[in-house]
C-alpha positions as a printed Julia matrix, in Angstrom:
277×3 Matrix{Float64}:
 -41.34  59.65  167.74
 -40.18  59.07  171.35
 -39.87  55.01  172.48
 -42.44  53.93  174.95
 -39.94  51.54  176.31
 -37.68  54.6   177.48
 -38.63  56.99  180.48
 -39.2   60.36  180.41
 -38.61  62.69  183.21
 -40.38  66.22  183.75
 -38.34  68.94  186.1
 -38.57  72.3   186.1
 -36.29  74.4   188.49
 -39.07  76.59  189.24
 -40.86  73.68  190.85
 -37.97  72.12  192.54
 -39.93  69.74  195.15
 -41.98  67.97  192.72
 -40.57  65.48  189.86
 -42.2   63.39  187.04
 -41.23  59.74  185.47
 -43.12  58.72  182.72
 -43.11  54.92  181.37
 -45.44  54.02  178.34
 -43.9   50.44  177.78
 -42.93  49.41  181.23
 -42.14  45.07  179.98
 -38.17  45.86  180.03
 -38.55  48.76  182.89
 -37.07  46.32  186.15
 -36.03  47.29  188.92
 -33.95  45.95  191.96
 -35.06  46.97  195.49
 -34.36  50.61  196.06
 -35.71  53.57  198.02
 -35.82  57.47  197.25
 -35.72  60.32  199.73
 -38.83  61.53  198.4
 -42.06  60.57  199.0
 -43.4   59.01  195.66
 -46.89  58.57  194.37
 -47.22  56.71  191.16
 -50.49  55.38  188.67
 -50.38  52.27  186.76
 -51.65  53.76  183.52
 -52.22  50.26  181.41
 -51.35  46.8   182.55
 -50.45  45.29  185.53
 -47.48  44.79  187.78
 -46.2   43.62  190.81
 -45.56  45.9   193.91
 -43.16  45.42  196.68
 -43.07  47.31  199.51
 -40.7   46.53  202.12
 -42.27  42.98  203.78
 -45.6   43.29  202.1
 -46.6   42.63  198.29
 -49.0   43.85  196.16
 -50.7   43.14  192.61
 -51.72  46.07  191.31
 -53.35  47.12  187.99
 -54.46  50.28  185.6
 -56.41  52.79  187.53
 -54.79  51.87  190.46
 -52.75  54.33  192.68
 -49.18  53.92  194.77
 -47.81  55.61  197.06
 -44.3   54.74  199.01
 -42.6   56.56  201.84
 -39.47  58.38  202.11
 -36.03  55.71  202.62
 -39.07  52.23  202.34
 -37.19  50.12  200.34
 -40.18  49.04  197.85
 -39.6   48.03  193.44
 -42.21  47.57  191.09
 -42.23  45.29  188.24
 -43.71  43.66  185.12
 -45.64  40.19  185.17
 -44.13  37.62  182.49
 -43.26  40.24  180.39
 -47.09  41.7   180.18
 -47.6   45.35  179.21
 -47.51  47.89  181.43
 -47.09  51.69  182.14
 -47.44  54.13  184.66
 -46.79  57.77  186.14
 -44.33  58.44  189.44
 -44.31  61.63  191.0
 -41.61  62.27  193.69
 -41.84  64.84  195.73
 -39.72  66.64  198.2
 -40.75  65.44  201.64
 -39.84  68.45  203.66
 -41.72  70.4   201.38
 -44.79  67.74  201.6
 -44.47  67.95  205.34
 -44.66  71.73  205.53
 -47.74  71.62  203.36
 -49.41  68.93  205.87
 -48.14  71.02  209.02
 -49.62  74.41  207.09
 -52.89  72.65  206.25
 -53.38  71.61  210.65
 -52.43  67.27  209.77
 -49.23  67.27  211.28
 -49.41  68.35  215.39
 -45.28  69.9   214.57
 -43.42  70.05  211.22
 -41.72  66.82  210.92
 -41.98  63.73  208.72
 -44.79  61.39  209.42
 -45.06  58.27  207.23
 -48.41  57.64  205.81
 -49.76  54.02  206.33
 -51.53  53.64  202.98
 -49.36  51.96  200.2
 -52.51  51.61  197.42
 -55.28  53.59  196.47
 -57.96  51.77  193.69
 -60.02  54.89  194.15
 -60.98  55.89  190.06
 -61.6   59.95  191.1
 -58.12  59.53  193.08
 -56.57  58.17  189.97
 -58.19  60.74  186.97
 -57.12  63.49  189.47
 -53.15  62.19  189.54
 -53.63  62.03  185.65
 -55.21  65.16  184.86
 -52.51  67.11  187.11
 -49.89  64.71  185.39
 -51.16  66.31  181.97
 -50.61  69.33  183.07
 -46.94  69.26  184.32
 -46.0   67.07  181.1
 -47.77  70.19  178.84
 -45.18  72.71  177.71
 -47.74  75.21  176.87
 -49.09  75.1   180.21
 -48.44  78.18  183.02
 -46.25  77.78  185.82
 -48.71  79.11  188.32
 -51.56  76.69  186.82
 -49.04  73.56  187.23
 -48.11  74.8   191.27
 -51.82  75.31  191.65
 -52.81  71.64  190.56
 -49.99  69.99  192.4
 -51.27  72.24  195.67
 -54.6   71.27  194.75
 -54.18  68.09  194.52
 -51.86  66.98  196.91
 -53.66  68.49  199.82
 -56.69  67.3   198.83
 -55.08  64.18  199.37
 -53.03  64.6   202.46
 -56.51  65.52  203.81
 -58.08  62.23  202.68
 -55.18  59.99  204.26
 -55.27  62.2   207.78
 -57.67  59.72  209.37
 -55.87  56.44  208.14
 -54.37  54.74  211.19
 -50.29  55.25  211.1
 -48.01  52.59  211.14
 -44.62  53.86  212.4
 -42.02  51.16  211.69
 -41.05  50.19  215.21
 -37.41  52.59  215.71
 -33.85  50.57  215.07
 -31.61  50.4   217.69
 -29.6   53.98  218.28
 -26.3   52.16  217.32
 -27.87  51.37  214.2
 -29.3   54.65  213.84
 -26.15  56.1   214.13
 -24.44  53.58  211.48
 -27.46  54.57  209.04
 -26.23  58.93  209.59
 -22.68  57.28  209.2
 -23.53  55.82  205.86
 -25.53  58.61  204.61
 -22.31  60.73  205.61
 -19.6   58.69  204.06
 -21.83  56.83  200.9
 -19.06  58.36  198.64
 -16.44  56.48  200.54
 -14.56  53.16  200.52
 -15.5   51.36  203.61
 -15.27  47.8   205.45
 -17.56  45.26  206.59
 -15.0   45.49  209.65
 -15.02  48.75  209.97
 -18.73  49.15  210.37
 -18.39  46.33  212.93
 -16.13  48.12  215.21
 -18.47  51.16  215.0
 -21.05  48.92  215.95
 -20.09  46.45  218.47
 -21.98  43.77  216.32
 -20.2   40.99  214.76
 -21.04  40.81  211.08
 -23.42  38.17  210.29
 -25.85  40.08  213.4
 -24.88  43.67  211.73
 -26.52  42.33  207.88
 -29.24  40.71  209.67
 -30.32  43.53  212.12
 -29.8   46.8   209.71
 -31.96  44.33  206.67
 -34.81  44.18  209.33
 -35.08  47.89  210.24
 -34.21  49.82  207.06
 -34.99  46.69  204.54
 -31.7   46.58  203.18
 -28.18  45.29  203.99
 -25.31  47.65  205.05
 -23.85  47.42  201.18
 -27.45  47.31  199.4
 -27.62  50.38  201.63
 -24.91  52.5   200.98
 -25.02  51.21  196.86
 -28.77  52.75  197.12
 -27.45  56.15  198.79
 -24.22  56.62  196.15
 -27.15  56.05  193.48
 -29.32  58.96  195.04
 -25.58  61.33  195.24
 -25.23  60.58  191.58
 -29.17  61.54  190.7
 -28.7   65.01  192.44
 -25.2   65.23  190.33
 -27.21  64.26  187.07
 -29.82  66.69  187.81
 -27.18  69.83  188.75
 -25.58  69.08  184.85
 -22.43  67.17  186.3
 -21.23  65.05  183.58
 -21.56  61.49  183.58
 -17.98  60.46  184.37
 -17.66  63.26  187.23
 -21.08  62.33  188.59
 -19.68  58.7   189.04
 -16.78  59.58  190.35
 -18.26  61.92  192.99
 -20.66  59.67  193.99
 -18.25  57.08  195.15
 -17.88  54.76  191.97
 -14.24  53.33  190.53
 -15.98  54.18  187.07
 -18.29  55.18  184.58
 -19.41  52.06  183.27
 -20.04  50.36  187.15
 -22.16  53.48  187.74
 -24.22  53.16  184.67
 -24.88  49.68  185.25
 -26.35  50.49  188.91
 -27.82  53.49  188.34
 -30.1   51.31  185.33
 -30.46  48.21  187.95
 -32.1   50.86  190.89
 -33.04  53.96  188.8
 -34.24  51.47  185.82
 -33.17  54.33  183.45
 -29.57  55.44  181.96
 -27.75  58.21  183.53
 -27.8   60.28  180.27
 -32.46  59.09  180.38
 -32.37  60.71  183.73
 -29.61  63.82  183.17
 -31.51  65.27  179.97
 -35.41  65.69  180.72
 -36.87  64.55  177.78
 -39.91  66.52  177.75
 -39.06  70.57  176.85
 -39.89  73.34  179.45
């Protein structure tokens, strides 16, 4: 019998844009702040937790929907060690965006965040469930799964149009620039003095200005990014060892320990879906 306390993840590489976590015990499921390059829509199935989402907090309880944007630094968690569980669904934002551009929401094919961060809606939340059911369901078709995450998501997307956006106000273009240097080099060694002399900034102003515009510090950054290099790794069949090593980490064990601080899962949890295709 599977442990409730351990995740299971649902992929199939015929569906590569869409991705399923499931958590049935979620007490010792923690995690530290963290973002994904996906955008992520989750449903506290039993329980209660707490829900962080960049400056703003949220309490948030079964039948009750989340959603977080692509790179939002956000972490949900358990209250006093209460029960808990949910469902997270990432999916692929450029394949989310085309299917908001397709569907007339988006004026030009490009990433728009959407403003809403909870939904307590309960048709909302037995329609994530019942198209949750049918990705976790071996002996369902392919075409019936793609049809229900269509369905579903556009249905959605459409709902959320008319909600006001909030567009985080734009970080400076040096720090823009730092941010594509990062992403470029997460695999590599690098100084607090280095960045500095990219920057121009001395380094208590560079922690303090990247925190407020991407919610995390130059390091937290970069840790978060090597995390999401050794996820794709996982998910291509690299072994564990390589997979740390490629994504920038002195060793196996320091990698482990991250990836279960941000990922709140081992590497080996995440490599090996545990639900059969």
């Amino acid at each position: 019998m599977t442990d409730p306390r351990h995740p299971l993840f649902w992929r199939d590489p015929r569906m590569p844009h869409v991705e399923l976590r499931k958590v049935g015990d979620g007490r010792k499921v923690c995690y530290a702040l963290h973002s994904h390059t996906q955008w992520s829509l989750g449903a506290i199935t039993a329980g209660e937790s707490t829900f962080r989402y960049r400056d703003d907090r949220y309490h948030v309880s079964a039948g009750t929907l989340v959603m977080m944007n692509p790179d939002w630094a956000h972490a949900c968690n358990p209250i006093d060690n209460r029960p808990w569980a949910y469902l997270m669904l990432y999916v692929d934002a450029d394949w989310l965006t085309e299917l908001r551009y397709q569907a007339g929401l988006l004026e030009a094919p490009r990433w728009q965040d959407i403003a809403t961060a909870v939904i307590p809606d309960p048709e909302w939340y037995e329609g994530y469930c019942h198209m949750a059911a049918c990705l976790l369901d071996p002996r369902r078709d392919l075409l019936d799964k793609q049809t229900l995450v269509v369905e579903y998501l556009s249905a959605l997307m459409h709902e959320l149009a008319d909600q006001p956006t909030q567009p985080l106000p734009m970080a400076p273009v040096t720090l823009q620039e730092l941010a594509a240097y990062l992403d470029e080099h997460a695999a590599q060694d690098l100084s607090l003095d280095a960045l500095c002399q990219r920057t121009g900034y001395s380094p208590g102003h560079l922690i303090r200005a990247f925190k407020q515009h991407f919610g995390f510090t130059p390091h937290a950054y970069l840790i978060n990014r090597r995390i999401q290099l050794g996820q794709r790794e996982l998910k291509g069949g690299t072994p564990i060892a390589e997979a740390a090593l490629n994504a920038g980490f002195a060793d196996q064990p320091h990698f482990q320990r991250t990836f279960k601080r941000l990922v709140a899962a081992t590497p080996n949890q995440y490599r090996q879906p545990s639900l059969e295709q």
